[in-house]
Backbone bond lengths (Angstrom), bond angles and torsions (degrees), N, CA, C in turn:
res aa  C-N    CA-C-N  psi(-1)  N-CA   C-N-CA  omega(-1)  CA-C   N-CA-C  phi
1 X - - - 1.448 - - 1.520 110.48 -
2 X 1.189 118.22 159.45 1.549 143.74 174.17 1.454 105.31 -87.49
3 X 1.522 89.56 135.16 1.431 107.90 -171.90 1.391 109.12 -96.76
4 X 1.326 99.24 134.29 1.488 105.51 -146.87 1.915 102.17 -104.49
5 X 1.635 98.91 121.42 1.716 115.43 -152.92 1.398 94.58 -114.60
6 X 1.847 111.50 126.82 1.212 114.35 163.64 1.653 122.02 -75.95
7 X 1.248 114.76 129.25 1.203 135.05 -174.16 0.968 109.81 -62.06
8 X 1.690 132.34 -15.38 1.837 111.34 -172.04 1.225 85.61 -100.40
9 X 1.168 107.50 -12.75 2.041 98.72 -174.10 1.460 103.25 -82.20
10 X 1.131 120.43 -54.60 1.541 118.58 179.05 1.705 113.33 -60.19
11 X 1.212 130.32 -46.94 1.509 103.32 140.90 1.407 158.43 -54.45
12 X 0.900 113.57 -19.11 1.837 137.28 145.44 1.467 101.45 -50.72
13 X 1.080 135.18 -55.15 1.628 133.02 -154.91 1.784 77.28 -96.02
14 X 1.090 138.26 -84.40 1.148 136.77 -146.19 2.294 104.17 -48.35
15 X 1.408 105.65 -41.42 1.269 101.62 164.38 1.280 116.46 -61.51
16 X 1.433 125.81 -61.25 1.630 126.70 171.94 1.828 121.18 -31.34
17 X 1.269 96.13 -32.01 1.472 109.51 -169.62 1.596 95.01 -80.70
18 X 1.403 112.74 -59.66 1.735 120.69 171.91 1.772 109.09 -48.74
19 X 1.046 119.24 -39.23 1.405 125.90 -170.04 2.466 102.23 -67.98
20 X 1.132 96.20 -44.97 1.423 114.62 -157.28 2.253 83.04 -84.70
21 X 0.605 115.10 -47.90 1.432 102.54 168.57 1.204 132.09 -77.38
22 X 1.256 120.25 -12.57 1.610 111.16 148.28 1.468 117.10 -91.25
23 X 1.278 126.78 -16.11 1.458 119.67 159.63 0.999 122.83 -70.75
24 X 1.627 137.47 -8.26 1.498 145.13 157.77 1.514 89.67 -82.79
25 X 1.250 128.60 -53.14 1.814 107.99 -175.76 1.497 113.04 -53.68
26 X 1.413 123.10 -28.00 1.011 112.10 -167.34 1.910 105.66 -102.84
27 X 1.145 118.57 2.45 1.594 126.52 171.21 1.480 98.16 -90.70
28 X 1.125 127.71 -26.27 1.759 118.24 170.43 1.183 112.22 -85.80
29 X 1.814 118.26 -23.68 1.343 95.87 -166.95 1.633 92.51 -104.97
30 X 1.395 143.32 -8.98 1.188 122.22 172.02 1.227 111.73 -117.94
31 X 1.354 140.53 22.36 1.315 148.05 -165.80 1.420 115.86 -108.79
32 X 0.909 107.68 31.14 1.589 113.47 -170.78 1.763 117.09 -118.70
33 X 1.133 119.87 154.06 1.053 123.14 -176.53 1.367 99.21 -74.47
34 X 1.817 105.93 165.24 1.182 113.04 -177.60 2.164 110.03 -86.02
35 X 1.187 107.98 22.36 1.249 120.48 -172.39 1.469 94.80 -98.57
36 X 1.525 115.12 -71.86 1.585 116.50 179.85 1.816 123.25 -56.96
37 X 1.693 94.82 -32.60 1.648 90.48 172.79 1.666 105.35 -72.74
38 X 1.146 133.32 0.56 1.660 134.29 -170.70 1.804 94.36 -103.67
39 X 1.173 101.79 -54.18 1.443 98.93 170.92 1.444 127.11 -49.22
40 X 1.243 108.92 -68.89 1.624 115.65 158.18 1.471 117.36 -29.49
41 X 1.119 113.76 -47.41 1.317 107.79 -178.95 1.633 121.52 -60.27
42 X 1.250 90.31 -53.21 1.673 110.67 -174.73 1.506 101.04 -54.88
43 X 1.350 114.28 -49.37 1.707 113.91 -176.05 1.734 101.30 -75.01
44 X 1.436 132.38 -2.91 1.286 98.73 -172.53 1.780 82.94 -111.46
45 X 1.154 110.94 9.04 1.966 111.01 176.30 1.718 94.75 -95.43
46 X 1.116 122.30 -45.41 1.774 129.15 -172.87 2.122 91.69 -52.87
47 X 1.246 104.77 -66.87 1.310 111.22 -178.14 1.795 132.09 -36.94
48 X 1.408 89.09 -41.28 1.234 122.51 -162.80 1.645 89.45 -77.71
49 X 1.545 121.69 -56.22 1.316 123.15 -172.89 1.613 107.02 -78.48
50 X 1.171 122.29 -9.47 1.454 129.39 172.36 1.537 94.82 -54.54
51 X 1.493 104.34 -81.94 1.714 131.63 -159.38 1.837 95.76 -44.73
52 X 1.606 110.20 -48.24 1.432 108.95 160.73 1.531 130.59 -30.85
53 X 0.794 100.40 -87.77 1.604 136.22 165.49 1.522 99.02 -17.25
54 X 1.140 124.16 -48.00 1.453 134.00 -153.85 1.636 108.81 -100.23
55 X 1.697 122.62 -31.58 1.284 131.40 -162.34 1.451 102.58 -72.89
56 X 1.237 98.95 164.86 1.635 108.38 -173.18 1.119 119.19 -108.70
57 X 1.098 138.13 129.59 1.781 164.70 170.84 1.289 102.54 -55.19
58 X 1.647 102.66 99.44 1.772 105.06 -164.58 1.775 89.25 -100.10
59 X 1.512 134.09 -11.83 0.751 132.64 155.41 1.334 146.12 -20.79
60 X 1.617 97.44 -59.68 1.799 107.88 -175.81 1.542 97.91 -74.07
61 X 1.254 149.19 -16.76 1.377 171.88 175.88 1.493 105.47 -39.88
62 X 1.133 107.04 -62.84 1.139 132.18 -164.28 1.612 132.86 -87.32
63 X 1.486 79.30 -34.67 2.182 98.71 152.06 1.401 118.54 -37.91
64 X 1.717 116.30 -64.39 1.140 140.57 -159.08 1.326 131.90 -48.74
């Protein structure tokens, strides 16, 4: 036989469980020093001007 589970309790834990994983999403995403959010930045601007840097000039293409 099946073990027989009260439902307000298993929703209580199942919210608690939902509750405790967005408060770890939100301790990684705002918990940081203002050193790593400066860093982050800079590497996702370096990146950003990489992918730049690299794209192709569909422009002159089209002169011709």
């Amino acid at each position: 036989m099946a073990d027989v589970v009260n439902l307000r309790i298993a929703r209580k834990q199942k919210t608690r469980a939902g509750k405790e994983q967005q408060a770890q999403q939100s301790r990684a995403l705002h918990g940081r020093t203002k050193a790593e959010k400066q860093r982050d930045r800079i590497e996702a601007e370096r990146a950003a001007g990489f992918v730049d840097g690299h794209r192709l000039d569909r422009t002159d293409r089209n002169r011709s």
